[in-house]
C-alpha positions in Angstrom: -19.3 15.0 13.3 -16.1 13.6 15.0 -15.3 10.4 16.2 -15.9 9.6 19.7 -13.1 7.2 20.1 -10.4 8.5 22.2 -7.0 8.8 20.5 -5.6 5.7 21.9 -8.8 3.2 20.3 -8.8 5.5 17.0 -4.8 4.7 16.3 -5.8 1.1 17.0 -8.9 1.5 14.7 -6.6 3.0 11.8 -3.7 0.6 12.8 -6.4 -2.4 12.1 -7.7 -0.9 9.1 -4.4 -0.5 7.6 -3.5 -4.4 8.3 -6.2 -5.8 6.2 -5.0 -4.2 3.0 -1.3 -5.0 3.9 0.6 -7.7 2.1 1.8 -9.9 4.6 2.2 -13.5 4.5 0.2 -14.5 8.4 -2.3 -12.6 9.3 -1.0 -9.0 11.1 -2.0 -8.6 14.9 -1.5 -4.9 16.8 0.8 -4.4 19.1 0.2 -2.0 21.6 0.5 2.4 20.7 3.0 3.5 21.4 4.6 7.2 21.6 6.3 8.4 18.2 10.5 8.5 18.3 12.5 9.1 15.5 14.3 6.1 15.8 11.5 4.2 14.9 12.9 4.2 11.3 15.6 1.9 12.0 13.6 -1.0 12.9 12.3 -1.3 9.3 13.8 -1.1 5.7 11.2 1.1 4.1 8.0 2.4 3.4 5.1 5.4 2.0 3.4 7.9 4.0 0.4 9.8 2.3 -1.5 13.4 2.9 -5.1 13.6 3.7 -8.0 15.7 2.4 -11.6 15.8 3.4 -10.7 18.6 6.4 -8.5 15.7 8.2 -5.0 17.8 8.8 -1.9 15.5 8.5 -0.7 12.3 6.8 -0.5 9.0 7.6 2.7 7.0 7.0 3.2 2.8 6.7 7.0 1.7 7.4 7.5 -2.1 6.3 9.8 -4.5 7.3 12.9 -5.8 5.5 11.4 -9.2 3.8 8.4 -7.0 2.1 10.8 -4.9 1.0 12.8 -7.1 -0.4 10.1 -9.2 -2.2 9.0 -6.0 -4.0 12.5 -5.5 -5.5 12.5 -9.0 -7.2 9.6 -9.5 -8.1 9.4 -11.5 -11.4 7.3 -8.6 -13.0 10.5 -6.3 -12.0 11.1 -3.8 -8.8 7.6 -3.0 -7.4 7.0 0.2 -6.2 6.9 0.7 -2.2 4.6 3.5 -2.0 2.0 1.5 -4.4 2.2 -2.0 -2.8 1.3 0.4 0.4 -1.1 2.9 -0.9 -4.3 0.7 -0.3 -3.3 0.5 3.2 -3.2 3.6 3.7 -5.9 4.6 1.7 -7.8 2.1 4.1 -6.3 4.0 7.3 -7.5 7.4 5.9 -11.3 6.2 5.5 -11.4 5.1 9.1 -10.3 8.7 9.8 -12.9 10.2 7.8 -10.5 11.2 5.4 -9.2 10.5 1.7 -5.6 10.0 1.3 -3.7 11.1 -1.5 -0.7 9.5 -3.7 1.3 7.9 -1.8 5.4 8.8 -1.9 8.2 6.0 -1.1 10.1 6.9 2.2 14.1 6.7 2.0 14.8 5.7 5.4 18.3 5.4 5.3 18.7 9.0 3.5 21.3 11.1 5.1 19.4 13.2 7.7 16.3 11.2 7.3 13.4 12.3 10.2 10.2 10.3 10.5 9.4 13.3 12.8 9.8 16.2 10.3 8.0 13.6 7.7 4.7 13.3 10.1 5.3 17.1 10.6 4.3 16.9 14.3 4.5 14.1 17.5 3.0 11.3 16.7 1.3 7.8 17.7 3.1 4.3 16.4 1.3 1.2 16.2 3.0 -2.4 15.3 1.7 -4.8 12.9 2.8 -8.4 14.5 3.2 -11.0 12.3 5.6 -14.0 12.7 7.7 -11.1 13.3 7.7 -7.2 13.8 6.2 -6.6 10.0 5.0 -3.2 10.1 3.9 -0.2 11.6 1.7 2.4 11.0 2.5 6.3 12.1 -0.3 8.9 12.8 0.2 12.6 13.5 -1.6 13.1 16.9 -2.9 16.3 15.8 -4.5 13.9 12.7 -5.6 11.7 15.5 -7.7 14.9 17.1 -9.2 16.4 14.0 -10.3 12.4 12.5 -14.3 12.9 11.5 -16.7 10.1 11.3 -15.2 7.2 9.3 -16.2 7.1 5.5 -17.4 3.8 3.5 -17.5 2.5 7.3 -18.9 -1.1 5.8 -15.4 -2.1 4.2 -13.5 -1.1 7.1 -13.7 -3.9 9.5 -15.0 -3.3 12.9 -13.0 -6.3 15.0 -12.6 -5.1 18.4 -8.5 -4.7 18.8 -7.5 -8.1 20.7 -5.6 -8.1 24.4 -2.5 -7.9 22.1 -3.5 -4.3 21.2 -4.0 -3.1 24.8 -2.9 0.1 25.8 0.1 0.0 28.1 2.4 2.6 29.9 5.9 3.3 27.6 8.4 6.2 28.1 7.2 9.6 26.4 10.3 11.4 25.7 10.4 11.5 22.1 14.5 11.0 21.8 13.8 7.6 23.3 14.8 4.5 21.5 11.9 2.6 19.6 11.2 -0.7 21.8 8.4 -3.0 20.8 6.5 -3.9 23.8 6.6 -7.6 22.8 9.6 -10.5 21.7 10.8 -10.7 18.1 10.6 -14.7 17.2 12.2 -16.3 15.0 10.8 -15.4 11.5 11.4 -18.2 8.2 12.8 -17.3 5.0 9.6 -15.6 3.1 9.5 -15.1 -0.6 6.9 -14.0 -3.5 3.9 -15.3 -1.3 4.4 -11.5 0.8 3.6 -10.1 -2.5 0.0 -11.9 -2.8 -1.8 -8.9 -1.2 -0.2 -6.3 -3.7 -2.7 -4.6 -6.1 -1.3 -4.8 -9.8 -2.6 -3.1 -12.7 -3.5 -5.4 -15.5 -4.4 -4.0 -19.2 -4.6 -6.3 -22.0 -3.3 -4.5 -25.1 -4.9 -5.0 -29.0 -2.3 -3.6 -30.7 -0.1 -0.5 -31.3 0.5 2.3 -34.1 2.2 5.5 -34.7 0.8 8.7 -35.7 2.2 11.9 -36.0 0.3 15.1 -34.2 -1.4 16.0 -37.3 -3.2 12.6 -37.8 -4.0 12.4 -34.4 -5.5 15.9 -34.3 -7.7 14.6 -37.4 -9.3 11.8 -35.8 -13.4 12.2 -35.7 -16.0 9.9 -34.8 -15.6 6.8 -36.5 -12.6 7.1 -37.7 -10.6 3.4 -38.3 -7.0 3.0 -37.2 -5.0 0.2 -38.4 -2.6 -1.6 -35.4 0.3 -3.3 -36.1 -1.4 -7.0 -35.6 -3.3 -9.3 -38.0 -6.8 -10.0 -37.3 -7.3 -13.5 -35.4 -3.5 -12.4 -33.2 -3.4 -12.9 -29.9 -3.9 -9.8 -27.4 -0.8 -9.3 -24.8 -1.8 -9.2 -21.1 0.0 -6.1 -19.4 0.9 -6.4 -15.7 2.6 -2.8 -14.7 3.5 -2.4 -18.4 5.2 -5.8 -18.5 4.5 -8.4 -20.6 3.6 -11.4 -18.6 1.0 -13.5 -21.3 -1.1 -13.6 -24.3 -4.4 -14.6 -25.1 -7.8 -14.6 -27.2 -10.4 -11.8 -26.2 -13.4 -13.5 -25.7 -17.3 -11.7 -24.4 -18.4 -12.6 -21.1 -21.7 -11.8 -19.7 -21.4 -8.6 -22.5 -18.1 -7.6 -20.8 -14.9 -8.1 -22.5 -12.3 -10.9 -21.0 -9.1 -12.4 -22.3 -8.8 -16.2 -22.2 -5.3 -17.2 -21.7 -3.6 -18.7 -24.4 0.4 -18.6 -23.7 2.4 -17.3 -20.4 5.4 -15.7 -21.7 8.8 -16.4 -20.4 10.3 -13.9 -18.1 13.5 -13.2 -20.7 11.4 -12.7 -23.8 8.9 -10.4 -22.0 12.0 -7.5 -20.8 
């Protein structure tokens, strides 16, 4: 079944979808759709776009501004990946289009011959994402926009009606045109780490390690013991993207493990 939205309210829908997984630091507004141009690239520093699968053709793409993009390159836990600070985003806009997205990749914008057009393989519909700036903007193919199917998991995708910031209004169609938000650009204050409180990190809280060579490792059975290079009573590390950031004692927890924190590690000894 398709959606009944008409392609204006469905980029809105996937626009709003995609702001509630994006790190920002104030909550993001829409600002009104506006026809794709290629020089929509300039107005931001970077960002991930994202293939679709479930029968939904296209991709949908996220560009970011120049603070979030900054915050992700010093970041105390090291430089953060664009395309996964952005993936839940757009993982978010693909379920409001009845689609799955796949791995997200990092967009170079300021590549030499760089086209937003050729990326999205096709015109295409741009949305803002107004915080105390321009912070975002999320790109959908229109032909993506026509072929969308009912949305999936619908009851984590939020269904806010789009506010009278996100109303549709009339903007030149030629595709060559300069990209003009359809609103002023205040002021915006010095931001830092706080942009980075939305970002999904991958935590694993290690035991201990060892070395084996191929022919132990192809001997290992069922109950097999293998000896790591910690004492018994040590303290497990607690991984954050591979990076050591703190140690601590595993403890049960309503019959689930759990690590109780025992030491933060300083940022030199943990590289």
């Amino acid at each position: 079944m398709t959606t009944a939205l008409d392609p204006t309210e469905l980029a809105l829908a996937v626009a709003e979808a995609a702001a509630q997984s994006l790190p920002a630091v104030t909550p993001l507004t829409l600002g009104p759709v506006q026809p794709g141009s290629p020089h929509v690239a300039a107005a931001f520093a970077g960002g991930a776009i994202a293939d679709l699968d479930g029968g939904v053709p296209g991709s949908v793409a996220i560009l970011i501004g120049k603070e979030l993009v900054d915050a992700l390159a010093s970041s105390p836990l090291g430089d953060l990946d664009v395309a996964a600070a952005v993936q839940p985003a757009i993982d978010a806009a693909a379920l409001r289009l009845g689609a799955r997205a796949q791995g997200a990749r990092t967009l170079d914008l300021g590549a030499d011959g760089f086209d937003i057009a050729t990326e999205l393989g096709a015109t295409f519909s741009t949305v803002p994402l107004i915080g105390l700036g321009i912070a975002a903007a999320v790109l959908v193919p229109d032909s993506t926009l026509a072929g969308a199917r009912e949305p999936l998991a619908a009851e984590d995708i939020a269904a806010a009606a789009p506010t009278d910031s996100a109303a549709t209004h009339e903007t030149p169609s030629a595709l060559d045109a300069p990209f003009v938000p359809a609103f002023g650009t205040p002021a915006v204050p010095p931001r830092g780490l706080e942009l980075l409180h939305g970002v999904d990190m991958e935590v694993t809280v290690e035991l201990g390690r060892t070395r084996m060579t191929v022919r132990d490792l192809l001997a290992l059975t069922p109950g097999a013991v293998l000896e790591l290079d910690r004492a018994a009573g040590s303290p497990a590390d607690l991984l954050v993207n591979g990076r050591l950031v703190a140690r601590g004692e595993v403890v049960v927890v309503d019959e689930d493990f759990g690590l109780r924190v025992t030491e933060i590690v300083d940022a030199a000894a943990a590289v």
